[in-house]
N, C-alpha and C positions, 0 to 999 in steps of 0.2 A: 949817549943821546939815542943811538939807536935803541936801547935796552926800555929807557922813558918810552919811548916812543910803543914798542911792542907792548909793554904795560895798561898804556891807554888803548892802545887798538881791543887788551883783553877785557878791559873793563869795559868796553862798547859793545863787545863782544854777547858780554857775560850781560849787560841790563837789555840791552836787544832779544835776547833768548828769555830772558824772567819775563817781559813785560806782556807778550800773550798768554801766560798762564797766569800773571794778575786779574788781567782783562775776565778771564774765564771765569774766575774765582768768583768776581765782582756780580757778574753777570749770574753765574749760579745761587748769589746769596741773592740778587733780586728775585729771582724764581721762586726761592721758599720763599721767600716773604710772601709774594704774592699768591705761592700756596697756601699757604697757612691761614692768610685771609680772609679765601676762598673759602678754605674748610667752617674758620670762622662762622663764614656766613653762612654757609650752607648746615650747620650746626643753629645757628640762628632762625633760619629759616626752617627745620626742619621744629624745633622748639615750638616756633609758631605755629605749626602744620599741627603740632600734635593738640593744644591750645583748641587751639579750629577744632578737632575732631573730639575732641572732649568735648567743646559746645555742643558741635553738631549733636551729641549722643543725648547731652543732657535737653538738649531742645527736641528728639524724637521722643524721648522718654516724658518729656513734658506735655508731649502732643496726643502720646498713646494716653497718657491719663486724662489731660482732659478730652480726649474722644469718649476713654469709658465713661467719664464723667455725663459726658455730654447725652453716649447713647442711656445713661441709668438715668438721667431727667427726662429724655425723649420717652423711655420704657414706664417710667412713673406718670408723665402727663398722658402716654395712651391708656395705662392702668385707669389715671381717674375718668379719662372721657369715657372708657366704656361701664365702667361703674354708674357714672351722671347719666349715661345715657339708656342703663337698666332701669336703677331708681325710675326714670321717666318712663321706661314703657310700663314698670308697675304702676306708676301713679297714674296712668293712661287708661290703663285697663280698669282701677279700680274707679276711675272716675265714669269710666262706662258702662260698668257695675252699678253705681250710684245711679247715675241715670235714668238706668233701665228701671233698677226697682223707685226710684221716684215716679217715673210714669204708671211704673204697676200701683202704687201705693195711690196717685191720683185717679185711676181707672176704678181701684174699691171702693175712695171715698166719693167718688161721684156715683157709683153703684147703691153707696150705703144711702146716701142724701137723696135718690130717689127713693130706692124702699121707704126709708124713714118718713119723707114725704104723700108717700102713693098708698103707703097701706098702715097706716097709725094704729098701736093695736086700741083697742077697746076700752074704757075705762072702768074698773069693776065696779058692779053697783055698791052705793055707801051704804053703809050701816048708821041709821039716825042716832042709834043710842049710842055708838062707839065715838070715842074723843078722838078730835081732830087735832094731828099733828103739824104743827105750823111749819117744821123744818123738813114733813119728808117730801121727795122729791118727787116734781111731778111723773105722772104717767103718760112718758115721749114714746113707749113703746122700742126703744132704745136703751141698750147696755150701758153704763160710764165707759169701757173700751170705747166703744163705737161712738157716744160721743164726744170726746177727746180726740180719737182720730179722727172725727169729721172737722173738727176745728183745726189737727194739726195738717189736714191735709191741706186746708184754706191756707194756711201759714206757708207751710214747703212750694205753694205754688204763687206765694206772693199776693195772694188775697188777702190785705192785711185787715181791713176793717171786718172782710167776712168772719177773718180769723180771730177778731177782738168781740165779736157776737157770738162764737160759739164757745169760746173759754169761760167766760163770763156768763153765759147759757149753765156751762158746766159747773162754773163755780156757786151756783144758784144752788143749782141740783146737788151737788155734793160736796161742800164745802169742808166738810173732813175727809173724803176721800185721800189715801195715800199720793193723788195725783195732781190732786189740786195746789202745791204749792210750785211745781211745774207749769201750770192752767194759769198760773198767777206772771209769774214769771216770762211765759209765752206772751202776754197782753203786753206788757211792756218793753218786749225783745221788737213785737207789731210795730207799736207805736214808734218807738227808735228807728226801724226798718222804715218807716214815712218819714221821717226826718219830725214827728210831733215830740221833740226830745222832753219837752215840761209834759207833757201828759205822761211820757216814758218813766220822769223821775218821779211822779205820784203814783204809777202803777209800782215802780220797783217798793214806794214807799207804804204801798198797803203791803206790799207780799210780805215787809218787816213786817211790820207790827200783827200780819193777822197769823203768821206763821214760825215764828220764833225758832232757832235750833235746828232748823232743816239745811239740809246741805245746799239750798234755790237762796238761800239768804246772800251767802260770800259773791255767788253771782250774781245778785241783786246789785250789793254794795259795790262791785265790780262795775256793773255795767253802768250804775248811778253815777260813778265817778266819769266816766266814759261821756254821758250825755253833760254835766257839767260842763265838762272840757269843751265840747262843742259848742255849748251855752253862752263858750267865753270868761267862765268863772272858775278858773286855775286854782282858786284858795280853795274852795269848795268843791272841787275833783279832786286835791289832792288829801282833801282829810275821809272821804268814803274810801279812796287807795289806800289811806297808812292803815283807816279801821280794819280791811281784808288781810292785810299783812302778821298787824298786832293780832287776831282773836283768829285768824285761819291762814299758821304762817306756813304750815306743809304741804297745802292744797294747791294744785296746780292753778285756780285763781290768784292766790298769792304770788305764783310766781308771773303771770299777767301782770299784776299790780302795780310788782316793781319795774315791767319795763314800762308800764305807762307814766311812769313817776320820772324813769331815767330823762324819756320825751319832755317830760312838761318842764324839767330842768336846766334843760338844753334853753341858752339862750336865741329869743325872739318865740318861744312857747307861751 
């Protein structure tokens, strides 16, 4: 009995002594666990961190190009503003250019239309026995220069009937002159500038017929189709535009032509 008895005191003994290093045991495997967790997470979160910072890069990287982008549109739109803005100070100047010599140009022919006026030359005596030629031209005591620029000066300053008097003056006097299909030409540009656009298209329609083959022709049939158009008769604008095209298709009237064709094609023209 007593020997039992010692026995169980030893085995109380003996699980009394295990059971705080069970305890430890238990307790230490909780810890890695929840080390390992941690790591986990911290692995996890580091994973993301890096994620983030590869964005980040790829979104500076996307920033820096479209900034150069941005600044090579800003460097191209100041390119063209100062470009638009040369163009215009030449077109400025040459416009004041223009100017000047339009006023000089109107200061000769007002110069010239006095003299021509004020001191007529003389008309030489005729010869009875000598044949009279019907065609030659009077004696104005004026050059064909000087009379053509007397008329183009009426013109450049918007005197248009003056300037429908003195072409037609010149086309009297020298209806072969190399100048006179211009003279001709000019009368009809007149009348157009008045808004007399049927007189315009009977003027364009002598300079055809009385001057064939001259370069005044394509701009004739050019401008004929022009005052049509105004007329209100599209069919009949549009066949003097195709004739410039078809018989003078390299000539800068031709290329006129077809934008006025593109226009009249254009629905409500």
């Amino acid at each position: 009995m007593q020997r039992t008895l010692a026995g169980v005191v030893a085995c109380v003994l003996a699980w009394s002594a295990a059971t705080p290093l069970f305890a430890a045991d238990r307790e230490h495997r909780i810890i890695m666990a929840e080390l390992r967790m941690l790591q986990e997470q911290t692995q996890q979160l580091q994973q993301a961190l890096n994620g983030l910072n590869d964005t980040l890069k790829a979104l500076n990287a996307k920033i820096d190009e479209q900034s150069g982008v941005t600044r090579k549109a800003f460097a191209d739109q100041r390119l063209v503003i100062d470009t638009l803005g040369e163009n215009v100070r030449i077109v400025r100047e040459k416009a004041d250019e223009t100017n000047v010599r339009i006023a000089t140009l109107s200061q000769e022919v007002e110069s010239l239309r006095t003299t021509a006026l004020s001191q007529p030359a003389p008309a030489p005596a005729a010869d009875p026995l000598a044949p009279v030629d019907p065609n030659a031209p009077p004696a104005t005591g004026t050059t064909p220069k000087q009379l053509f620029d007397l008329a183009f000066g009426d013109y450049t300053a918007g005197q248009w009937d003056l300037a429908i008097q003195g072409f037609q003056t010149y086309l009297k006097a020298y209806p072969k002159s190399p100048m006179s299909p211009q003279a001709a030409f000019y009368i009809g540009q007149a009348h157009y500038a008045a808004g007399r656009f049927k007189d315009a298209i009977a003027a364009y329609d002598q300079l055809i017929a009385a001057y064939p083959g001259t370069e005044s022709v394509a701009e004739a049939y050019y401008k004929r189709g022009l005052a049509f158009e105004r007329l209100g008769q599209a069919d009949r604008a549009r066949q003097s535009l195709e004739y410039v095209i078809k018989n003078f298709p390299d000539s800068n009237t031709a290329t006129l032509a077809r934008q006025a064709l593109e226009r009249l094609s254009k629905p409500g023209a």
